[in-house]
C-alpha positions in Angstrom: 25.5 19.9 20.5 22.1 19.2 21.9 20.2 15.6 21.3 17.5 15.0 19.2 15.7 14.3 23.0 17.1 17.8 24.2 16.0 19.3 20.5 12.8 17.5 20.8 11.9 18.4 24.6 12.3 22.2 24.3 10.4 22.0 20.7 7.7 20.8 22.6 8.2 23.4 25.7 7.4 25.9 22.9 4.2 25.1 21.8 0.7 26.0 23.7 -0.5 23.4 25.0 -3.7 22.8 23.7 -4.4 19.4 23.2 -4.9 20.0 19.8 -2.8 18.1 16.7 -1.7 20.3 13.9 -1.9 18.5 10.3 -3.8 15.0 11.6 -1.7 12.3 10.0 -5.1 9.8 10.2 -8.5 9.2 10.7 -10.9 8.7 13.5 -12.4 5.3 14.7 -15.2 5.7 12.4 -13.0 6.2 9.4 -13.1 2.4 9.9 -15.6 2.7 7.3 -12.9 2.1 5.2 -11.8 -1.0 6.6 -15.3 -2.2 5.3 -16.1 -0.7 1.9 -12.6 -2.4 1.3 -13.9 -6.0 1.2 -16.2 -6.6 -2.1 -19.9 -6.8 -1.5 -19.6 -5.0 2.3 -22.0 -1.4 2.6 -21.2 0.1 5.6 -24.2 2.3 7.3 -22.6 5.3 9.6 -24.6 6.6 12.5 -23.1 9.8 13.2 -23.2 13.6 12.3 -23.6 15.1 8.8 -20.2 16.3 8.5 -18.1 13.2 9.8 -18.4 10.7 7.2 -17.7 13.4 4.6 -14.2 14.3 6.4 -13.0 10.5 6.7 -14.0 10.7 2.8 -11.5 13.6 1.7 -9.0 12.8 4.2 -8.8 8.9 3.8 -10.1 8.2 0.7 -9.9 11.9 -1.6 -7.0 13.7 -0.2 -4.8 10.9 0.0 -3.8 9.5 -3.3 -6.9 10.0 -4.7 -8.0 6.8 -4.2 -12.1 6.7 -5.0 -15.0 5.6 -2.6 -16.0 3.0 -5.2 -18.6 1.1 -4.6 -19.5 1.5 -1.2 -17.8 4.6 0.4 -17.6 8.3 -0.4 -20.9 9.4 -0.8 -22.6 6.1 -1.1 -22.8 5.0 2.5 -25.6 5.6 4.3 -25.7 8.0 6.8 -28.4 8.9 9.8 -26.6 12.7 9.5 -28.0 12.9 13.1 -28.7 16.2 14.1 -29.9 18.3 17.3 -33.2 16.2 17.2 -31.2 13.2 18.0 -28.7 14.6 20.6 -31.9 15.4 22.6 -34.0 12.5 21.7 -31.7 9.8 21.1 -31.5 8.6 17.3 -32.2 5.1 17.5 -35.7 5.1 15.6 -33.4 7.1 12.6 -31.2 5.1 12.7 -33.8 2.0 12.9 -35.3 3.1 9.2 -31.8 4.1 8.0 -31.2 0.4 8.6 -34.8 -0.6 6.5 -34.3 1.8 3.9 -30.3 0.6 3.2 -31.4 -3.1 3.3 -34.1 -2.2 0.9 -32.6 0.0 -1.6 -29.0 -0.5 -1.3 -27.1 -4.2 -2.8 -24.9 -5.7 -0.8 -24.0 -8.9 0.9 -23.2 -8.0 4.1 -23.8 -4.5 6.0 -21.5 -3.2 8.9 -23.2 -0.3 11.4 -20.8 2.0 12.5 -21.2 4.7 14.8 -20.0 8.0 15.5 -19.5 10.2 18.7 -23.0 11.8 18.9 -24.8 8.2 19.1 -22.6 6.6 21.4 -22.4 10.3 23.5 -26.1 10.3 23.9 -26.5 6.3 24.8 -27.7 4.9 21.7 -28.4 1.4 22.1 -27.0 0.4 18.4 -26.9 -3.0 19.1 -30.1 -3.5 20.4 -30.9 -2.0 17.3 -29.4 -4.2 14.7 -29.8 -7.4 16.9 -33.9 -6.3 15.5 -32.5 -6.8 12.1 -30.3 -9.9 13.0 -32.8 -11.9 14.2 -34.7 -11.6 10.8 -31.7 -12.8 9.6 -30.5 -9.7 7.8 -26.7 -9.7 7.1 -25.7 -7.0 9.5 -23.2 -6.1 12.1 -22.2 -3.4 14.3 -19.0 -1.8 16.0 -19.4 1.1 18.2 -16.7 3.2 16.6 -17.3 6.8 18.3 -14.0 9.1 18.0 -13.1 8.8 21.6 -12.4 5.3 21.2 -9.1 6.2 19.3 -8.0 6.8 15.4 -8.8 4.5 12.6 -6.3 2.1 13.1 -8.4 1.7 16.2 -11.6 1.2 14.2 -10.4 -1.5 11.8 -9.6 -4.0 14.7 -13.4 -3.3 16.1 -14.6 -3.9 12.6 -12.6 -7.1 11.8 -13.7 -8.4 15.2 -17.6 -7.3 15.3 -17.3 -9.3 11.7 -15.9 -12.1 12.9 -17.6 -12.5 15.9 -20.9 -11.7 14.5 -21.5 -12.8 10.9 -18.4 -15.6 10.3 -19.4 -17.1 13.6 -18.7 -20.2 15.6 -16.6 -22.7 14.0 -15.5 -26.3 14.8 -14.4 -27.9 11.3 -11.4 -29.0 10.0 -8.3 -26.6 9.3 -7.0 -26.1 5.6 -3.6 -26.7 5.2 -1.9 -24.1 4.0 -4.4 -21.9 3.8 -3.7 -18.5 5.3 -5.3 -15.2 6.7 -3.1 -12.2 6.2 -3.6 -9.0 8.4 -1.3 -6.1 7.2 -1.7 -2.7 5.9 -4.7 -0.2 7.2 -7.2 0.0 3.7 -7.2 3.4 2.4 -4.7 5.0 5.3 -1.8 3.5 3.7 -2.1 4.6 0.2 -0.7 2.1 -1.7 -2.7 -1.1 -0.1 -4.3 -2.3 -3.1 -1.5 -2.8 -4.8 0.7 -4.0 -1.8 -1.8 -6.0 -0.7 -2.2 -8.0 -4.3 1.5 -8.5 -4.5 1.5 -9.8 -0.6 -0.8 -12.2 -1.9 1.1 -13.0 -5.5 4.2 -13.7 -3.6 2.7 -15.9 -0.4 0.5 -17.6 -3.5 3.8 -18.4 -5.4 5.9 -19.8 -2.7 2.8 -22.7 -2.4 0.5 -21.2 0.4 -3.6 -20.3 -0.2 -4.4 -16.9 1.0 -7.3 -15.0 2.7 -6.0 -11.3 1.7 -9.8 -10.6 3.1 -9.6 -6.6 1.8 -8.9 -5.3 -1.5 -9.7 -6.2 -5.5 -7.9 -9.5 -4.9 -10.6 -10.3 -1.8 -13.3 -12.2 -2.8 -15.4 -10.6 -0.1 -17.7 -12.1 2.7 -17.2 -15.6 1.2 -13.3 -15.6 1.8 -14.3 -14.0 5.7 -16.6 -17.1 6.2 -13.5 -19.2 5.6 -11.4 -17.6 8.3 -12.1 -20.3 11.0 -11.0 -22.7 8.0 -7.4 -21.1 7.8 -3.9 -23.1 8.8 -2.9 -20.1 10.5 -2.8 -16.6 10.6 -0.4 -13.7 9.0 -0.1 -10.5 11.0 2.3 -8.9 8.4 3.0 -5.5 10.4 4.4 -3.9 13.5 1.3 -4.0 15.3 -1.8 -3.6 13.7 -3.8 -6.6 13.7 -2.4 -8.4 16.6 -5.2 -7.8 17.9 -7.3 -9.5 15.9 -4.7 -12.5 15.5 -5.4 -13.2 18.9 -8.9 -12.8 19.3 -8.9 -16.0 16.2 -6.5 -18.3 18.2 -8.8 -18.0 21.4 -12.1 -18.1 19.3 -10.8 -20.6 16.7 -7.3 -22.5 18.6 -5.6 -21.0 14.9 -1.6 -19.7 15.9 -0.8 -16.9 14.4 3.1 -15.8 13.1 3.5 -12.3 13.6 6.2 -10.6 10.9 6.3 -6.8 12.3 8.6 -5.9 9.1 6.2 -5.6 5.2 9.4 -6.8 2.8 10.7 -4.2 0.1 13.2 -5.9 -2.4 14.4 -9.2 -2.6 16.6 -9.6 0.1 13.7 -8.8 2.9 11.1 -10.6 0.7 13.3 -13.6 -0.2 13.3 -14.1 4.1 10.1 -13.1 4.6 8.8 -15.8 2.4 10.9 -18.7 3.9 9.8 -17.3 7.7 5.9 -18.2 6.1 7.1 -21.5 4.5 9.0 -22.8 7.6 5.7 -21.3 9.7 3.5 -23.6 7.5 4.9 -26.8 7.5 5.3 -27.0 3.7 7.2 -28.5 1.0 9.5 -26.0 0.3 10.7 -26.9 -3.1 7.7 -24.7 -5.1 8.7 -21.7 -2.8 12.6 -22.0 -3.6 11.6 -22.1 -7.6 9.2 -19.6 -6.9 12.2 -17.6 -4.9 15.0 -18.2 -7.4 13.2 -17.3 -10.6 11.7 -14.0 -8.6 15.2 -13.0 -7.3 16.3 -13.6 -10.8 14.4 -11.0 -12.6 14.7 -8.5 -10.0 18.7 -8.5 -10.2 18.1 -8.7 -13.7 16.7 -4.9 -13.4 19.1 -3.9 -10.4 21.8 -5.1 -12.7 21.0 -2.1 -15.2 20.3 0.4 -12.6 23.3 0.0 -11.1 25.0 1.9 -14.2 23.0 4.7 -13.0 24.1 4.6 -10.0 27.5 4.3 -10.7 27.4 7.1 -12.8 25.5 9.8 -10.7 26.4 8.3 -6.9 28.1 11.9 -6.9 24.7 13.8 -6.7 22.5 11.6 -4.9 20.9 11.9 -1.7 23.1 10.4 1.0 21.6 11.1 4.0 17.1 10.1 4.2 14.3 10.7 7.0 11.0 8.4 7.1 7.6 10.3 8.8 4.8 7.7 8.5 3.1 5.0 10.0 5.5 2.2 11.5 4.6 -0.3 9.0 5.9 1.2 5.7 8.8 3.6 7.9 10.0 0.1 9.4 10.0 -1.2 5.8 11.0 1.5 3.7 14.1 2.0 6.5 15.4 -1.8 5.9 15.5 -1.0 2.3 17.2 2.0 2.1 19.7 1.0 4.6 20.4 -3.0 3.2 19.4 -2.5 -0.2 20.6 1.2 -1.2 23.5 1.8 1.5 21.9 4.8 2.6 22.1 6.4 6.1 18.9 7.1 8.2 19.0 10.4 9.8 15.5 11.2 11.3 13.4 8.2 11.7 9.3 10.0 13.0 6.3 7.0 13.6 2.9 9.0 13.2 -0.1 6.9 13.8 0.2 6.8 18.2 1.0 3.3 18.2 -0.1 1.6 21.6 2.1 2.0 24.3 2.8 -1.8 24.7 3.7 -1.8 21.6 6.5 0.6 21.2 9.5 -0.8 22.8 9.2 -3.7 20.1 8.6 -0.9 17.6 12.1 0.8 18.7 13.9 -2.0 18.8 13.4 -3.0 14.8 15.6 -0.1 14.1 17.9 -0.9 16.6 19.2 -3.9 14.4 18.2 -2.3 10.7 21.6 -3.6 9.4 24.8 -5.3 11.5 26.7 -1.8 11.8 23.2 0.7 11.1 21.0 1.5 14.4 19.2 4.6 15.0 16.7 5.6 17.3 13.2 6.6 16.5 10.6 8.9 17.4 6.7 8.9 17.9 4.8 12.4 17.3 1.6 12.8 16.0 1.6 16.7 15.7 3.1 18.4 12.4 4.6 22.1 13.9 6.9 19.4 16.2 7.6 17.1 13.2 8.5 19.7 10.9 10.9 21.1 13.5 12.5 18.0 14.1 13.4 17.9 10.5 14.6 20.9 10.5 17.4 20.9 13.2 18.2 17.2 11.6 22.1 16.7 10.5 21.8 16.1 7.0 25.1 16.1 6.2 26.5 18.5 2.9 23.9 16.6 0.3 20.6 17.8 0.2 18.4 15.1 1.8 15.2 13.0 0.7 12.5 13.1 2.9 9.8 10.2 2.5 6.9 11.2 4.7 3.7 12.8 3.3 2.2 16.0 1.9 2.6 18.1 5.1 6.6 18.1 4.9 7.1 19.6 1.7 7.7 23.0 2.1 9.7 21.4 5.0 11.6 19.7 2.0 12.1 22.2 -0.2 13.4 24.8 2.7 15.8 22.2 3.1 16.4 22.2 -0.3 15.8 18.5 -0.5 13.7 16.0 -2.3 10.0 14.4 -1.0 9.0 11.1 -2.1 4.9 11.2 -0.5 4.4 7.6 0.9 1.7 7.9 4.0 -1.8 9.9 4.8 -1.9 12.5 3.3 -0.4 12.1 -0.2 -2.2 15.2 -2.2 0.6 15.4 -4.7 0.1 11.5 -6.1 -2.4 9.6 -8.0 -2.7 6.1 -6.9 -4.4 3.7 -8.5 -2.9 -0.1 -8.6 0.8 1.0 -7.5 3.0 -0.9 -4.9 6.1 -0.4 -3.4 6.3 -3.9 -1.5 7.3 -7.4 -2.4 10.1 -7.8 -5.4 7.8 -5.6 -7.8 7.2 -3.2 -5.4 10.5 -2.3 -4.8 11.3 -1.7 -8.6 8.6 0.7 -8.6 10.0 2.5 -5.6 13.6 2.8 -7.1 12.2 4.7 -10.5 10.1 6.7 -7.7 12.9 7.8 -5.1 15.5 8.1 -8.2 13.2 9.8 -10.5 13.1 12.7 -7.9 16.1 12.8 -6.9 17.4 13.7 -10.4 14.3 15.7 -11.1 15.1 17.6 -7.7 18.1 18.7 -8.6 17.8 19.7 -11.7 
C-alpha cells in the first residue's frame, strides 16, 4: 500500500503546474484590513485597486460565516480605487486627499493606511505620505501590505507592528502586574474569533490575570493598545502567529513573552492551559484554582448527561475524523477529539503556508497529541490536492467526519461522511457570537460535531 507521501507526491505529479492555487483558503496581505476594523474606533484607509478591497470583503468577512464589515470594513473603508491614471503617474496626491477627505468626514480614533500591489508596484512613497499627516498630529499609521508580501496572516503582524511602533510609541514606565497582552486567532479568517477571543479573555480574567485581548467587542480599542508597553507580559496563544510581534515587544519594551502554540478546547486542555499562564505570571494561585474547580464543575456537569448519548449511539458514530484548516484551530480541535472524545485522527491537512521555520514545531504537536496517538501532518494550500488526499484517506468501515471548510463538502458527502465547517471559507454557517474554545466553547462544539453526525446519517 502506498504512503500518504507516495499518495501525495504523484497527486501532485498530476496537476499542471501553474503556480496557481485552486479554492484559496485565505486572504492577501491587505486583507489585513481586518486585523484593523477589528479593534473598536480603528478606520482603516486601503490604497489599492477598485476590486481588491471588495474581494478581502466577501472572502474574509461575507463568505465566511457571514460575519459583517461593521463599523469600519466592508464597504465603509476608504479606498483610492487607483486606476490606470495612477499606475502611470503614481497615486500618491490620491491617495494624499483620500487621507484629507477620511480624516474629515469619516469618525474614528485612530486610522491605519494600507496598501495594495499597484501602489507599492509603482513606488508610492506611502509613508512619506502619511508622515505629512503625522506631523500635524493626525492619528494615522501605515503598513505597506501589497500581495507579494504574503497572505493575511502576513498582513496582521505588519499591522500590529506599524501600530505599535507608530502610534503606542516609546515607553519607559512601570509594568502592571498581571496585566496581559494576548495574541491569538487571525480576526475575521478564523470565523469564530469573537466569540473565542471573549471566552480567552473570560477564562485568563477568572483565573486572576487583567487582559489586553486588543481585537474584538471585548477590546476597548486604541486605549487598551496604548497600554501595551504597560503589560506584565505577553500571550502568544497559537502555533505561530504573533510570535512575531511578541518579539518585536520584548526588544522594544524588555516585556517576555510565554508562547502557548495549542488554543484549549474542553476542560482538560483549558484547566492546563490556565495554570501554564498563572505559574508564567507569578500569581496567587488560589482565585485561579476556584476559578478552575467551579469551571470544571459545570462542564462535567453537562458531559455527565451527554455521556448517555453517547453510550447509547457509540454504535453509529463517526470513529475515524480529518482536520483541513489553519494550524491553530486543527492543532486544537485534534487534542480534543483525540483526549476528550477517544477519536482517531486519520488525515491531519494545515492550510494557511505557515513559515518554514516554523513547521517542524508545528509537526511535532501532533507527534505527542495523546501518550499512545501520533500522526503526521500535512501542509497544502491548493484544494484539487486536498480534496484528493481525502479521498485515498483510510477511513475505516464508519463513514467519517470531516472538519475543514466549505470547499470539502461534496468531498464529504462522496465519502458519504459528515462536515462540521470550522475555517475560511464557511458559506454554510452563520456566525455571530459562537465559540468553540475555552470550557464553553467546547460544549458548543459537542452539540455541533454530534448534531451532524446524527443528522448525517439519518
Amino acid at each position: 500500500m502506498n504512503s500518504d507521501k507516495d499518495i501525495h507526491s504523484e497527486i501532485k505529479k498530476n496537476i499542471t503546474q501553474t503556480n496557481s492555487i485552486n479554492q484559496v483558503r485565505y486572504g492577501c496581505a491587505i486583507g489585513a484590513l481586518y486585523s484593523a476594523s477589528s479593534i473598536p474606533g480603528v478606520m482603516p484607509i486601503v490604497n489599492c485597486g477598485p476590486g481588491c478591497a471588495d474581494k478581502q470583503y466577501m472572502g474574509l468577512a461575507f463568505y465566511n460565516g457571514f460575519q459583517g464589515g461593521g463599523y469600519s470594513g466592508g464597504a465603509v473603508s476608504p479606498s483610492s480605487n487607483a486606476g490606470e491614471n495612477e499606475v502611470v503617474f503614481g497615486g500618491e496626491n490620491r491617495l494624499r486627499e483620500l487621507i484629507k477627505s477620511s480624516l474629515k468626514i469619516m469618525e474614528a480614533d485612530l486610522f491605519v493606511v494600507l496598501t495594495g500591489c499597484i501602489g507599492e508596484i509603482v513606488g508610492d512613497d506611502v509613508g512619506a505620505v502619511v508622515g505629512e499627516f503625522q506631523k500635524k498630529g493626525a492619528p494615522i499609521v501605515y503598513a505597506d501590505t501589497g500581495g507579494f508580501k504574503g497572505n493575511n496572516f502576513i498582513g496582521h503582524e505588519l499591522v500590529t507592528k506599524a501600530i505599535i511602533d507608530q502610534y503606542v510609541g516609546e515607553y519607559d514606565g512601570e509594568k502592571e502586574e498581571r496585566l496581559v497582552n494576548v495574541w491569538s486567532l487571525l480576526p475575521y479568517q478564523n470565523t469564530f474569533w469573537r466569540g473565542d477571543l471573549t471566552e480567552i479573555k473570560r477564562v485568563l480574567e477568572g483565573a486572576g490575570l487583567k487582559v489586553n485581548i486588543l481585537f474584538g467587542p471585548e477590546s476597548k480599542g486604541v486605549s487598551e493598545w496604548k497600554d501595551i508597553p504597560k503589560a506584565q507580559f505577553n500571550l502568544v496563544l497559537s502555533p505561530w502567529l504573533g510570535l512575531d510581534t511578541a518579539k518585536h515587544l520584548e526588544r522594544k519594551y524588555g516585556q517576555p513573552f510565554l508562547h502557548i502554540p495549542t488554543i484549549p478546547i474542553g476542560a482538560k486542555e483549558t484547566s492546563q492551559f490556565l495554570h501554564k499562564v498563572v505559574d508564567f505570571a507569578g500569581i496567587d494561585k488560589e482565585k485561579s484554582e476556584e476559578f478552575i474547580r467551579n469551571e470544571e464543575k459545570d462542564y462535567y456537569y453537562y458531559l455527565e448527561h451527554f455521556a448517555d448519548f453517547y453510550a447509547e449511539y457509540w454504535w453509529g458514530l463517526p470513529a475515524k475524523y480529518a482536520v483541513v484548516g489553519d494550524s491553530a484551530y486543527n492543532i486544537a480541535l485534534n487534542k480534543f477529539l483525540v483526549n476528550q472524545l477517544g477519536l482517531i485522527p486519520a488525515k491531519q491537512i494545515i492550510t494557511e503556508n505557515p513559515p518554514e521555520q516554523y513547521r517542524k514545531d508545528i509537526a511535532s504537536e501532533y507527534r505527542n497529541l495523546a501518550e499512545d496517538v501520533s500522526t503526521e501532518v500535512d501542509f497544502v494550500e491548493d484544494g484539487y490536492i486536498i480534496n484528493q488526499l481525502l479521498k485515498q484517506t483510510d477511513f475505516g468501515h464508519k463513514p467519517p467526519i470531516i472538519f475543514g471548510t466549505t470547499w470539502e463538502r461534496d468531498t464529504a458527502k462522496e465519502l458519504k461522511g459528515a462536515i462540521i465547517e470550522v475555517g475560511f471559507p464557511t458559506s454554510y454557517e452563520v456566525v455571530l457570537s459562537r465559540s468553540y474554545v475555552g470550557y464553553r466553547g467546547a460544549l458548543n462544539l459537542l452539540e455541533k460535531i454530534y448534531t451532524t453526525a446524527i443528522s448525517a446519517s439519518a
